[in-house]
C-alpha positions, 0 to 999 in steps of 0.5 A: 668076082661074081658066082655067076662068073665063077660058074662060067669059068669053071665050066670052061676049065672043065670042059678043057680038063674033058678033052684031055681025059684019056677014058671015057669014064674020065670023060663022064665023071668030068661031064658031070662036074659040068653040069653040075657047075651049070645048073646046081647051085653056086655054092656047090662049086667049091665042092666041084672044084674039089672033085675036079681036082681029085679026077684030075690027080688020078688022071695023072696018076693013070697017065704015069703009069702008062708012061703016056708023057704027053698026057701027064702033061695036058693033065698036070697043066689043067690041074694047075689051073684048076687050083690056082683059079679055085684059090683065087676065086675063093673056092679052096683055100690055098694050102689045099691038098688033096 
């Protein structure tokens, strides 16, 4: 798989994790990574990557403790595919932790 195509598939996952941040600061933090991802350099996506992961554990983590069900879940379900697409792409290796 390409950088370039790695880059166009990170920025739609994270345009997906956008839209199911539950603040606006969320909604900033994971705009930013897109941008980023978008016009930075390609070797800087692994790095995105992590800190996608990292917004999208407290994501989750925020969730939970507002007892917002729903929410855990569309946030838990990105947060699979964001690290499943980053082992497979190379991005992370796959005993990652965050």
């Amino acid at each position: 798989m390409t950088q370039q195509y790695q880059a166009g598939e990170l920025s739609l996952l994270l345009a997906r994790l956008q839209a199911v941040a539950t603040d606006e600061a969320a909604v900033r933090d994971v705009a930013g990574l897109r941008r980023q991802t978008e016009a930075g350099p390609l070797s800087g996506l692994g790095s995105v990557v992590a800190r996608a992961l990292e917004l999208t554990d407290t994501l989750c983590w925020d969730s939970l403790q507002r007892g917002d069900s729903a929410a855990f879940t569309s946030q838990a379900a990105m947060c699979l595919e964001l690290c499943q697409f980053a082992v497979c792409a190379g991005l992370l290796d796959e005993g990652y932790s965050s």
